[in-house]
MOPAC internal coordinates of N, CA, C and O (Angstrom, degrees):
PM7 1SCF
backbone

  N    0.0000 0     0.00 0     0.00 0    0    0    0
  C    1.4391 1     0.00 0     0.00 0    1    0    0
  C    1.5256 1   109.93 1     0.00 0    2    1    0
  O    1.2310 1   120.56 1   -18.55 1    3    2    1
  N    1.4033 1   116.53 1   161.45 1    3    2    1
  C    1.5113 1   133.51 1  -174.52 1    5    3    2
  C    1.3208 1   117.06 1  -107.09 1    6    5    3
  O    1.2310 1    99.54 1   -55.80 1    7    6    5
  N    0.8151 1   154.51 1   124.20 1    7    6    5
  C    1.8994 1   148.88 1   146.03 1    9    7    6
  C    1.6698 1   102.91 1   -81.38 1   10    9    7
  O    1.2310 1   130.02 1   -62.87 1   11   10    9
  N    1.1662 1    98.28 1   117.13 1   11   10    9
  C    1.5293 1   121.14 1   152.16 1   13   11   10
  C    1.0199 1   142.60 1   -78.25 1   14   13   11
  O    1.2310 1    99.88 1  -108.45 1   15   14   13
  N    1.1756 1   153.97 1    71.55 1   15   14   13
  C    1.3770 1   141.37 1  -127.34 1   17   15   14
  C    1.5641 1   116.03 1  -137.66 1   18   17   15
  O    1.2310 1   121.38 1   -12.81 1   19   18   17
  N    1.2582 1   114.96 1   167.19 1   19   18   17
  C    1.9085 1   116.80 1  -175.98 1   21   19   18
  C    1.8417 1   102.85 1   -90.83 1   22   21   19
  O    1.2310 1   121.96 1    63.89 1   23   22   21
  N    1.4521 1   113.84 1  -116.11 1   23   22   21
  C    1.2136 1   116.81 1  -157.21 1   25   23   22
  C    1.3847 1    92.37 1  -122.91 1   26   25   23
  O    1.2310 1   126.05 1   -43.53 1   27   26   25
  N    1.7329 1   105.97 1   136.47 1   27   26   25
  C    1.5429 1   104.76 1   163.64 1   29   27   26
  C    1.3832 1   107.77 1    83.36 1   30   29   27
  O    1.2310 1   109.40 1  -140.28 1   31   30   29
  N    1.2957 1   137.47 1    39.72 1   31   30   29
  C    1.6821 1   126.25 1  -144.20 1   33   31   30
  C    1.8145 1    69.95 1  -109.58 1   34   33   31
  O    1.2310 1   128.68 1   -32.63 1   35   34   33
  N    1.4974 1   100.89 1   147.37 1   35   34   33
  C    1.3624 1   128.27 1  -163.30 1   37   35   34
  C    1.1554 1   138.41 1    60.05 1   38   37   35
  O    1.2310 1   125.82 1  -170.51 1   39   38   37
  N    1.8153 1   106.42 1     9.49 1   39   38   37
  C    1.3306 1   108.94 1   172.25 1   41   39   38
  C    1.6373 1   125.92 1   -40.72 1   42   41   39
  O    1.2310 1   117.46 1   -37.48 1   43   42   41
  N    1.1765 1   122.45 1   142.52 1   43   42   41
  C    1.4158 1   101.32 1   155.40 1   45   43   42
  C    1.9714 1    86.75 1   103.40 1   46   45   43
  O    1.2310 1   118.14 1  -179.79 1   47   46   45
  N    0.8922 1   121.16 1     0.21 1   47   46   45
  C    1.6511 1   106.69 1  -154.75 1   49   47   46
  C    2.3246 1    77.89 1  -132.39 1   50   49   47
  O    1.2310 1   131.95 1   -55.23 1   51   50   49
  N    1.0240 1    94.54 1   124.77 1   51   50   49
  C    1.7407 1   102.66 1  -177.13 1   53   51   50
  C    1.4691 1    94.95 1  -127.24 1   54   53   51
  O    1.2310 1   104.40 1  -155.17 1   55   54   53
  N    0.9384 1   146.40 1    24.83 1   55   54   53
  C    1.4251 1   148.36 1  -145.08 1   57   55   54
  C    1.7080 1   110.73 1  -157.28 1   58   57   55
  O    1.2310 1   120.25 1   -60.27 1   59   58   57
  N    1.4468 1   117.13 1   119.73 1   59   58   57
  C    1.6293 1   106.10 1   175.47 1   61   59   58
  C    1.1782 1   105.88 1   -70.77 1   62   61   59
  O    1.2310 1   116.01 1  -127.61 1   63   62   61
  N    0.8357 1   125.18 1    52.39 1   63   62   61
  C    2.1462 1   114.77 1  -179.50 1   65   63   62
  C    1.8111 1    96.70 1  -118.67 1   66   65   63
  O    1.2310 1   117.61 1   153.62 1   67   66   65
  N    1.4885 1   122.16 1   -26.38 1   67   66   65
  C    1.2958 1   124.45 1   167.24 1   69   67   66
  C    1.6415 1   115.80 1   -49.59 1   70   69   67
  O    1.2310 1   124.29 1   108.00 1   71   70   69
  N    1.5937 1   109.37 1   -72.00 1   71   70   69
  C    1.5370 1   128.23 1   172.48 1   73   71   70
  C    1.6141 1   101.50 1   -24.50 1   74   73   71
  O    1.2310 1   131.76 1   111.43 1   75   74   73
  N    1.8397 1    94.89 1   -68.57 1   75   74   73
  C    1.7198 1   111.30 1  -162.93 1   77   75   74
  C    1.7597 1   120.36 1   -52.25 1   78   77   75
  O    1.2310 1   127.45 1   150.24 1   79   78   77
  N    1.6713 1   103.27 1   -29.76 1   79   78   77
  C    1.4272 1   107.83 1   176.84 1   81   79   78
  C    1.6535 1   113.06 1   -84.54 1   82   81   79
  O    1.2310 1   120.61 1   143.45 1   83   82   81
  N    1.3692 1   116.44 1   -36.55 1   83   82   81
  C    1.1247 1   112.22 1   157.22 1   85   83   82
  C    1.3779 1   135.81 1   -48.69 1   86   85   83
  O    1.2310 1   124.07 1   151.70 1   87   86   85
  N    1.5261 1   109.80 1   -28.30 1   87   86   85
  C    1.1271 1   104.64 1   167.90 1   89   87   86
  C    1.3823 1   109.12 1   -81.87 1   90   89   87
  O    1.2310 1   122.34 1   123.31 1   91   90   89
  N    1.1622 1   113.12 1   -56.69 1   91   90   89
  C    1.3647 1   115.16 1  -170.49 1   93   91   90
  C    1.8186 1   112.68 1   -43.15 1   94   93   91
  O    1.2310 1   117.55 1  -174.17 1   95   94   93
  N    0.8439 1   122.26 1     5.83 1   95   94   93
  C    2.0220 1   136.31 1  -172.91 1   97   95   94
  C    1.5173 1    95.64 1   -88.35 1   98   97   95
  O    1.2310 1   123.92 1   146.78 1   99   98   97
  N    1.1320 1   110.08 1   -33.22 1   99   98   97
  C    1.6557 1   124.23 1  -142.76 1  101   99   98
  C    1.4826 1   137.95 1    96.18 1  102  101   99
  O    1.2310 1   127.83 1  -178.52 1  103  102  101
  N    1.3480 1   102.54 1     1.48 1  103  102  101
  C    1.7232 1   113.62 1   178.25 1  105  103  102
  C    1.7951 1   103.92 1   -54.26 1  106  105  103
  O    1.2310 1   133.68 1   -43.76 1  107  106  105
  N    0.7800 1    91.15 1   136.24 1  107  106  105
  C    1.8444 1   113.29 1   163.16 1  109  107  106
  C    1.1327 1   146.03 1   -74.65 1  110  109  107
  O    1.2310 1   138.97 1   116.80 1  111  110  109
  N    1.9270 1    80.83 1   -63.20 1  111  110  109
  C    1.7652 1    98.74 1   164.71 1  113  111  110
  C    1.9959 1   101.85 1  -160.14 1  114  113  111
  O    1.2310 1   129.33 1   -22.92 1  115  114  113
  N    1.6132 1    99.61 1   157.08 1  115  114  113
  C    1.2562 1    82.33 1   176.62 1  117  115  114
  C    1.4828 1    94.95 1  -126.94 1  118  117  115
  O    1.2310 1   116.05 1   -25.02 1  119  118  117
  N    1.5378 1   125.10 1   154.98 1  119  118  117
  C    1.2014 1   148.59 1   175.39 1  121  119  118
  C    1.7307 1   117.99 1  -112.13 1  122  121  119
  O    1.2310 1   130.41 1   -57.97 1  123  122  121
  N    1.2346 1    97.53 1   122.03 1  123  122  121
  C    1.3404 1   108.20 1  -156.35 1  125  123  122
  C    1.2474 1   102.66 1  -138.64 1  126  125  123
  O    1.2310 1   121.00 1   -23.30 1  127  126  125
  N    2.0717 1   115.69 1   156.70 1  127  126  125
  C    1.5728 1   103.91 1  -179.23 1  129  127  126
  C    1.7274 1    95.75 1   -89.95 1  130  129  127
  O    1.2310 1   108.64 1   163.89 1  131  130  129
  N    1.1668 1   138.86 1   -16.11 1  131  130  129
  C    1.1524 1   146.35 1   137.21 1  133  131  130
  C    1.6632 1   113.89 1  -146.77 1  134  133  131
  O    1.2310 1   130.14 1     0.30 1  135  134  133
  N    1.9113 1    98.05 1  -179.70 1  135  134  133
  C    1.0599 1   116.26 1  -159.73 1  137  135  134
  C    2.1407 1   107.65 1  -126.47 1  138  137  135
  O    1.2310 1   123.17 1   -45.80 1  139  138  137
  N    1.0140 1   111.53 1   134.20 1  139  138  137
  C    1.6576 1   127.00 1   176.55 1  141  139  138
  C    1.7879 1    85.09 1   -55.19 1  142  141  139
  O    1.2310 1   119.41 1   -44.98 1  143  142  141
  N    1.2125 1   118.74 1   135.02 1  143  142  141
  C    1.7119 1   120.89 1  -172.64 1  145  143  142
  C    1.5794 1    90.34 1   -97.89 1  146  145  143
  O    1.2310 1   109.39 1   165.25 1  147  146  145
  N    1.3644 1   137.49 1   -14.75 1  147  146  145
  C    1.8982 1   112.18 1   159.65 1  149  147  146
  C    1.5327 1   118.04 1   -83.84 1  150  149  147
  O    1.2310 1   127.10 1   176.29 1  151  150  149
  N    1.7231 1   103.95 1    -3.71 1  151  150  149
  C    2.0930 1   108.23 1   175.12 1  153  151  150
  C    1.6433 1    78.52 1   -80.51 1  154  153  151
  O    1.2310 1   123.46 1   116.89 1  155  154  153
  N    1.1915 1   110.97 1   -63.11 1  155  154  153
  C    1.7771 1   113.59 1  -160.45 1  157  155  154
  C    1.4833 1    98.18 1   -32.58 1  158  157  155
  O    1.2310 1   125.19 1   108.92 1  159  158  157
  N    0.8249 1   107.63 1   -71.08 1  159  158  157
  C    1.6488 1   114.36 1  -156.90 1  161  159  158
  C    1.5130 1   110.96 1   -62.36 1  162  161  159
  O    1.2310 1   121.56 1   136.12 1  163  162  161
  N    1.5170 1   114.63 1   -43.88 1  163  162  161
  C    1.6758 1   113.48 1   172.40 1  165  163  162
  C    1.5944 1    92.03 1   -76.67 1  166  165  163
  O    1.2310 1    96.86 1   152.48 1  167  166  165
  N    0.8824 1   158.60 1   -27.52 1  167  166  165
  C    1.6339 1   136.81 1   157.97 1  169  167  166
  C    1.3256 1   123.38 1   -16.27 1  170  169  167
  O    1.2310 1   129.01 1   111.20 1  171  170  169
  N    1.7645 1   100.24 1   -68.80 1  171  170  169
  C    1.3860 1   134.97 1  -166.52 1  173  171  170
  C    1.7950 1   100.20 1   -65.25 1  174  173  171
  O    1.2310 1   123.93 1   153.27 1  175  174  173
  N    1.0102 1   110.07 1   -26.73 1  175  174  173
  C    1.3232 1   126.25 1  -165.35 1  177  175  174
  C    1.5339 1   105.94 1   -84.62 1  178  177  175
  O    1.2310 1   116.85 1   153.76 1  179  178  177
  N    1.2513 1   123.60 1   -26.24 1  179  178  177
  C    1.3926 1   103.63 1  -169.52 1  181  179  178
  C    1.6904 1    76.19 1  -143.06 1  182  181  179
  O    1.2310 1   117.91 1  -135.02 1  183  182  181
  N    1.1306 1   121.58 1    44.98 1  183  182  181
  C    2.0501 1   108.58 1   151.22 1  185  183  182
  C    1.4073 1   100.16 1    80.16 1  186  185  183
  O    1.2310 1   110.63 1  -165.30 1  187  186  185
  N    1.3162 1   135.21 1    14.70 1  187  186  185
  C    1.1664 1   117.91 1   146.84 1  189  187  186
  C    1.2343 1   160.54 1  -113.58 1  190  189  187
  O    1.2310 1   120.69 1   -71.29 1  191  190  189
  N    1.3929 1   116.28 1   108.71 1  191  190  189
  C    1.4374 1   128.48 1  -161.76 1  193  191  190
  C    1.5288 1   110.81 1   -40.79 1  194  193  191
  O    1.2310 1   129.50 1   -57.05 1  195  194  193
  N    1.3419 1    99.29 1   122.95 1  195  194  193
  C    1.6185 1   120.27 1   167.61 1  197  195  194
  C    1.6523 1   124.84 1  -133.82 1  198  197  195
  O    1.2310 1   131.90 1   -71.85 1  199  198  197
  N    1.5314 1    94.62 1   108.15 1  199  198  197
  C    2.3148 1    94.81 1   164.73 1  201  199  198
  C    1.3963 1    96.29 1  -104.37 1  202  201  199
  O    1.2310 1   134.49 1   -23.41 1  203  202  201
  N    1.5025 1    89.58 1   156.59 1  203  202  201
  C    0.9114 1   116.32 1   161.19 1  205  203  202
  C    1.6076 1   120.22 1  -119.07 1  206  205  203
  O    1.2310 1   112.24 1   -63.03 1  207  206  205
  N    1.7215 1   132.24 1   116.97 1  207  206  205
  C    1.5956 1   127.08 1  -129.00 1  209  207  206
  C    1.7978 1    74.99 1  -177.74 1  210  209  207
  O    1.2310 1   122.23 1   -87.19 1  211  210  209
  N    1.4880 1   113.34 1    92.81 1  211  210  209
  C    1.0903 1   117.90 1   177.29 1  213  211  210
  C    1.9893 1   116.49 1   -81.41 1  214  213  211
  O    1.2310 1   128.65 1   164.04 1  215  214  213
  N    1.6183 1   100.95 1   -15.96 1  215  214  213
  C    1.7421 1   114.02 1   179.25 1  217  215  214
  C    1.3586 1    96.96 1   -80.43 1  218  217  215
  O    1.2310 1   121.22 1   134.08 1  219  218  217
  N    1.7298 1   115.27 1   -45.92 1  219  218  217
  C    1.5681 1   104.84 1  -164.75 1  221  219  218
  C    1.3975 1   106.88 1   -70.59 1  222  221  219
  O    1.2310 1   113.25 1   154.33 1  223  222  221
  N    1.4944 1   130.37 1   -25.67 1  223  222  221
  C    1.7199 1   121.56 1   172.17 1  225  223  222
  C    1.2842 1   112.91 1   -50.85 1  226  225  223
  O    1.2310 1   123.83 1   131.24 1  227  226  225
  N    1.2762 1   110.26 1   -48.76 1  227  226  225
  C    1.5343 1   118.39 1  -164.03 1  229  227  226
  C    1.2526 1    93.92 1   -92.16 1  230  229  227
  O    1.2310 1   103.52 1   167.93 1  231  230  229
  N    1.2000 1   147.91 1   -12.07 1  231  230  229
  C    1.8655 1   111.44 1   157.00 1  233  231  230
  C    1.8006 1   107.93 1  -109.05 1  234  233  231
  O    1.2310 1   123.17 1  -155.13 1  235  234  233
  N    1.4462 1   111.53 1    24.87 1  235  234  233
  C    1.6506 1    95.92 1   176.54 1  237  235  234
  C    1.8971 1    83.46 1  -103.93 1  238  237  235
  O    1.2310 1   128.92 1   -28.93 1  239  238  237
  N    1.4642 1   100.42 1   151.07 1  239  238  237
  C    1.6230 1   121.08 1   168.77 1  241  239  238
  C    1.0461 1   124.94 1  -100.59 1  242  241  239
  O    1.2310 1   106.57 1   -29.41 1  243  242  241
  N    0.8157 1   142.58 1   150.59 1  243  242  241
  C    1.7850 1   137.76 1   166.10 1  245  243  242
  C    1.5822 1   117.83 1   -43.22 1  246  245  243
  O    1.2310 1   111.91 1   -73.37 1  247  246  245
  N    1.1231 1   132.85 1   106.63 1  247  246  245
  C    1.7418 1   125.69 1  -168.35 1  249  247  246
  C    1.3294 1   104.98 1    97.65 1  250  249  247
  O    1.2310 1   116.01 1  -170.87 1  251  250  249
  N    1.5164 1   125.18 1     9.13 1  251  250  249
  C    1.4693 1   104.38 1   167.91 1  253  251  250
  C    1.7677 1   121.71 1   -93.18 1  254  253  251
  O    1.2310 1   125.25 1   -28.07 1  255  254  253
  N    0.8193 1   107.53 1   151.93 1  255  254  253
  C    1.8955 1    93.96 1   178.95 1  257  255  254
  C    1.5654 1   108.37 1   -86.99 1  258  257  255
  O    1.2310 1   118.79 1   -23.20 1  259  258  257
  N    1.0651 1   119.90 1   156.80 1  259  258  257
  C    1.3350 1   121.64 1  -154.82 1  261  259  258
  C    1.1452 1   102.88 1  -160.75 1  262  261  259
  O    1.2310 1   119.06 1   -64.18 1  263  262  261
  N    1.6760 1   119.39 1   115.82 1  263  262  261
  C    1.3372 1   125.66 1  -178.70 1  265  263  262
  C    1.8528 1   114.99 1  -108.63 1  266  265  263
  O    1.2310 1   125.47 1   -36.07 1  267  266  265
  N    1.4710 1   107.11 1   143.93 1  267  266  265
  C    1.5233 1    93.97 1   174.17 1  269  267  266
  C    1.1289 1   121.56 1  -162.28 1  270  269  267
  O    1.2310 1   119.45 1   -38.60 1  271  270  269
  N    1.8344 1   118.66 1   141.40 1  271  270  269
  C    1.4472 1   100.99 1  -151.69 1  273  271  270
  C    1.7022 1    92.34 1  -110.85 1  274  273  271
  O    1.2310 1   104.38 1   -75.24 1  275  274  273
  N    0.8727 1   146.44 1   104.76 1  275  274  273
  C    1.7573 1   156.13 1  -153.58 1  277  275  274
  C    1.4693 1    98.74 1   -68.64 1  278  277  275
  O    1.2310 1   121.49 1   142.26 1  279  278  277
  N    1.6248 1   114.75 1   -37.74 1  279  278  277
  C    1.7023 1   116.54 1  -177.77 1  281  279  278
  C    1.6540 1   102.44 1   -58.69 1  282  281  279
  O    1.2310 1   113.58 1   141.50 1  283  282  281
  N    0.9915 1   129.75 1   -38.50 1  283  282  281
  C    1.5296 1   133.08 1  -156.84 1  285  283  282
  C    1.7383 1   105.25 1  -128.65 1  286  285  283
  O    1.2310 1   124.01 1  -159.37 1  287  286  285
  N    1.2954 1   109.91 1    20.63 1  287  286  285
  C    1.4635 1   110.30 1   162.30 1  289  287  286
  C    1.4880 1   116.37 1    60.07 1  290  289  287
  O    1.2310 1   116.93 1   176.17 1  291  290  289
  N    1.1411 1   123.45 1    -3.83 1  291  290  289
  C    1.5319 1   149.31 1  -176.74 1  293  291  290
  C    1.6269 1   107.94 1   -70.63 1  294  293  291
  O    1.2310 1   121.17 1   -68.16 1  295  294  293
  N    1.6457 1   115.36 1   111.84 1  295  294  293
  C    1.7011 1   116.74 1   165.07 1  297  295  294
  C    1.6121 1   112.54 1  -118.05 1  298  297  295
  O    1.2310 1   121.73 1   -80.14 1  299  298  297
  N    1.3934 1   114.29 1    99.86 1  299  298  297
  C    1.3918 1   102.76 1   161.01 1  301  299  298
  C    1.4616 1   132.19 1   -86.09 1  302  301  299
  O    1.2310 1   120.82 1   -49.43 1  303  302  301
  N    1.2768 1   116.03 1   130.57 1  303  302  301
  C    1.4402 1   117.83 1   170.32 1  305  303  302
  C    1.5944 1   106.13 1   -88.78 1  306  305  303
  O    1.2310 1   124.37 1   -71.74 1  307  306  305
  N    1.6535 1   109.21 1   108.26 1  307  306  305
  C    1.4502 1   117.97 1  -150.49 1  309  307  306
  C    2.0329 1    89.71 1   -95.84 1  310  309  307
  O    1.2310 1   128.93 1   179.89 1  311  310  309
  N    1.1008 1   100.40 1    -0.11 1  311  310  309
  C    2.0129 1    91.86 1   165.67 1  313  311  310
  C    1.1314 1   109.47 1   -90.35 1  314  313  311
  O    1.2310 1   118.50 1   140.27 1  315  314  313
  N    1.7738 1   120.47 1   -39.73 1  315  314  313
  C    1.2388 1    92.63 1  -164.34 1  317  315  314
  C    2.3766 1    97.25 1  -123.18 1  318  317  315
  O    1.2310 1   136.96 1  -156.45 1  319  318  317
  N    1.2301 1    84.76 1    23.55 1  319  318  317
  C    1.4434 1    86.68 1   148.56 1  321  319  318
  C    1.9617 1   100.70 1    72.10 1  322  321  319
  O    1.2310 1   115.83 1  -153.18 1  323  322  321
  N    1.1532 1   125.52 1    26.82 1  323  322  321
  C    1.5048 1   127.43 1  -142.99 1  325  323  322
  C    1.6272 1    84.24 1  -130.42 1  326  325  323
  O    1.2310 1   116.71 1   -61.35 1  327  326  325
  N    1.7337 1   123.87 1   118.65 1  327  326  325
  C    1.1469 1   110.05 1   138.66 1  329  327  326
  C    1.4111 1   143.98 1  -114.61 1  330  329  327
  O    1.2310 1   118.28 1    -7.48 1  331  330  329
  N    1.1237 1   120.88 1   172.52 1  331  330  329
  C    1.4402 1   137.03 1  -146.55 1  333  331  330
  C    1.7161 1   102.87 1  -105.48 1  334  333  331
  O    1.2310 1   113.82 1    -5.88 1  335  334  333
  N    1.5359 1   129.30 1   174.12 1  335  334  333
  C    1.1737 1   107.01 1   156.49 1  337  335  334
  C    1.6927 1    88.67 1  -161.26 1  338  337  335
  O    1.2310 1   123.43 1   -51.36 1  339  338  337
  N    1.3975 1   111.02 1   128.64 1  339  338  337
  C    1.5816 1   119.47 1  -168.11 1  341  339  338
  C    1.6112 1   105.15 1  -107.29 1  342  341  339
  O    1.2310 1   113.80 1    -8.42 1  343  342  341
  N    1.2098 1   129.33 1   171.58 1  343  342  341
  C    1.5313 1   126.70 1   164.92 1  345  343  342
  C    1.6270 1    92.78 1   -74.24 1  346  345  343
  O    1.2310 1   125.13 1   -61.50 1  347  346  345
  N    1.2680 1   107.76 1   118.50 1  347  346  345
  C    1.5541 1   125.50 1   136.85 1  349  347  346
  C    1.6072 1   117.94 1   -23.82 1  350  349  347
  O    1.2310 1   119.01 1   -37.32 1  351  350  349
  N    1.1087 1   119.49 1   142.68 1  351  350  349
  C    1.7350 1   103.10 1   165.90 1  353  351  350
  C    1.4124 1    99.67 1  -108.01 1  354  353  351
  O    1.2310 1   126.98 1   -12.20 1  355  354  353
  N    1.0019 1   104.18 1   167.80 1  355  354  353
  C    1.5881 1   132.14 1  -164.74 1  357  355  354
  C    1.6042 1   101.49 1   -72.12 1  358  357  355
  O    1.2310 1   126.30 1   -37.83 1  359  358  357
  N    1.2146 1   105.49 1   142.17 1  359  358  357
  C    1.7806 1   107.88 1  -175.95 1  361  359  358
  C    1.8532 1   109.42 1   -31.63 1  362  361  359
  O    1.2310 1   126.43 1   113.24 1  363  362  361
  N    1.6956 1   105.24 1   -66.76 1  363  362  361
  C    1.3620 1   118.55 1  -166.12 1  365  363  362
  C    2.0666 1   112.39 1   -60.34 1  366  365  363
  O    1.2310 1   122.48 1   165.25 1  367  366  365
  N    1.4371 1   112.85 1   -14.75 1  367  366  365
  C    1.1718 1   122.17 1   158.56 1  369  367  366
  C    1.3122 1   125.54 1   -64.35 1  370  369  367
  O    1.2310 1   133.77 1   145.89 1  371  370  369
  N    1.0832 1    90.99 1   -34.11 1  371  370  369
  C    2.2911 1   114.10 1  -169.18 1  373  371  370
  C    1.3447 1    93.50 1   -82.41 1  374  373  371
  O    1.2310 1   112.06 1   143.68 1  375  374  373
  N    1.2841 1   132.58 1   -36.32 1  375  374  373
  C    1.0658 1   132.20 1   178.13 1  377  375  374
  C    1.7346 1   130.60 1   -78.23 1  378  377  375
  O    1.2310 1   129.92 1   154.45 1  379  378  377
  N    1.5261 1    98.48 1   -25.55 1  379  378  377
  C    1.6621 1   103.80 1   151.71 1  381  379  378
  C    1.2132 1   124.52 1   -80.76 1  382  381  379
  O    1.2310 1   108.88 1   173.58 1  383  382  381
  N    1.1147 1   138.43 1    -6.42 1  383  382  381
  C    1.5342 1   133.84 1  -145.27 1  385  383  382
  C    1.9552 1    79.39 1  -131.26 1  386  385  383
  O    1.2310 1   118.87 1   133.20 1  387  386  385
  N    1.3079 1   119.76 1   -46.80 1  387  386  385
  C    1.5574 1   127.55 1   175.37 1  389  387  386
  C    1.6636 1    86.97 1   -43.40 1  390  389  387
  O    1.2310 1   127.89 1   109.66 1  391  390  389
  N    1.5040 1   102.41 1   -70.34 1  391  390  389
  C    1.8857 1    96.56 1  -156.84 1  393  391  390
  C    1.3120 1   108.73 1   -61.80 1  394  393  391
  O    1.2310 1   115.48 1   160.84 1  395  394  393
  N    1.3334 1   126.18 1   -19.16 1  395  394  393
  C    1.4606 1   120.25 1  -174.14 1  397  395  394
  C    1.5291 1   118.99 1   119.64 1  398  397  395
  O    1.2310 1   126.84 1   167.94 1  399  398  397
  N    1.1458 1   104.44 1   -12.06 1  399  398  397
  C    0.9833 1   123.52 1  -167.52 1  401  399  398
  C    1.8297 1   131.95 1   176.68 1  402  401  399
  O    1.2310 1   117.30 1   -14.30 1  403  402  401
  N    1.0342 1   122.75 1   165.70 1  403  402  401
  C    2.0134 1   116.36 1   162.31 1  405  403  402
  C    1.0358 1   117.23 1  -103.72 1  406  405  403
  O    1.2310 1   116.28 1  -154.76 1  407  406  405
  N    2.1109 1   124.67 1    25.24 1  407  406  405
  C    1.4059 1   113.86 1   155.27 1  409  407  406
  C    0.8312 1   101.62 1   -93.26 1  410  409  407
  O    1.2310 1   119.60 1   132.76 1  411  410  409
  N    2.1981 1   118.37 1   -47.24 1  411  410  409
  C    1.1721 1   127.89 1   170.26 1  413  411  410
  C    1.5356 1   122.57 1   -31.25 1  414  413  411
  O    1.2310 1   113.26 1   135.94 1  415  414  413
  N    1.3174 1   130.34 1   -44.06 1  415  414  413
  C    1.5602 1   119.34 1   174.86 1  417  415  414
  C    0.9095 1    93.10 1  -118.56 1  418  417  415
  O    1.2310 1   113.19 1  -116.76 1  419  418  417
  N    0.9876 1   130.47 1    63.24 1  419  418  417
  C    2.3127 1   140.09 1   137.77 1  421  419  418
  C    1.9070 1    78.46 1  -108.41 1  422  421  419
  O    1.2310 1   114.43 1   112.24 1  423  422  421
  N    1.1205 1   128.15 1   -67.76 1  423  422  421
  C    1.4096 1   128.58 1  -164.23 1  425  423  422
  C    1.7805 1   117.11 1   -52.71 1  426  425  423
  O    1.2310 1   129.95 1   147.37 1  427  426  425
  N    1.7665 1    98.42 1   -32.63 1  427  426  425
  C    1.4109 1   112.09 1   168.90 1  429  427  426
  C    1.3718 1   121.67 1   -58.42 1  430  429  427
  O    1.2310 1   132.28 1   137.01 1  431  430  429
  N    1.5850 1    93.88 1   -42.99 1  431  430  429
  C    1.3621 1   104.68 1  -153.37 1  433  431  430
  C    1.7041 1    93.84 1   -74.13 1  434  433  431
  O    1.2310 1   122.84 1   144.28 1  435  434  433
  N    1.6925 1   112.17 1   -35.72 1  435  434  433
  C    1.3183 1   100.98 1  -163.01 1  437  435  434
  C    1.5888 1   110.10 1  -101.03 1  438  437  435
  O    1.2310 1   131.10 1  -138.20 1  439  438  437
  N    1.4297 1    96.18 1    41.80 1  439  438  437
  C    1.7966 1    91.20 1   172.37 1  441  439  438
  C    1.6818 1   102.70 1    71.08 1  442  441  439
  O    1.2310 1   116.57 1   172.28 1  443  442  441
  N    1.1682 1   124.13 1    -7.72 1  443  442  441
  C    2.1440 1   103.57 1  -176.69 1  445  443  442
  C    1.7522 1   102.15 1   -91.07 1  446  445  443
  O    1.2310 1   104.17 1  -158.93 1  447  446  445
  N    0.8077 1   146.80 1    21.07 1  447  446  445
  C    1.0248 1   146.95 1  -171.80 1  449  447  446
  C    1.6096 1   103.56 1   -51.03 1  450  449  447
  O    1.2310 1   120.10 1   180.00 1  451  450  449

């Protein structure tokens, strides 16, 4: 699943337990015209994908399907055929949010897996 969201989405939330329940829903990734920079960062922190793609909010609808590939910054809105293009994150980002998390690849990184 997707979250769509307006401005500031997680304001108010200083705590990884926001990110963690979101994930835990089944969310994937959320798309936002921006993001509260302590949601941003506990996002990144426990594996959850976040753009920020202020055109793709405002032309995705409620009920549209919506595809997106986070490596290449890429959002399609697969109803109405429209793509998007977000900042990419940086290899070593792709690589926390890949492991699930930044304990998960602190643990990767150091062989305890």
């Amino acid at each position: 699943d997707i979250i769509v969201a307006d401005e500031n989405f997680g304001c108010g939330s200083s705590r990884e337990h926001a990110p963690i329940a979101i994930k835990a829903a089944g969310v994937d990734v959320v798309i936002a015209k921006s993001f509260a920079r302590i949601f941003y960062r506990n996002s990144i922190n426990t594996g959850l994908a976040i753009m920020e793609c202020p055109e793709a909010v405002d032309a995705i609808s409620q009920g549209d399907v919506v595809s997106v590939d986070a490596d290449a910054g890429v959002i399609v809105n697969e109803t109405t055929g429209q793509t998007f293009e977000a900042q990419p994150f940086p290899p070593f980002i792709r690589e926390i949010i890949e492991a699930g998390g930044l304990i998960n690849r602190t643990k990767a990184k150091l062989g305890e897996e």
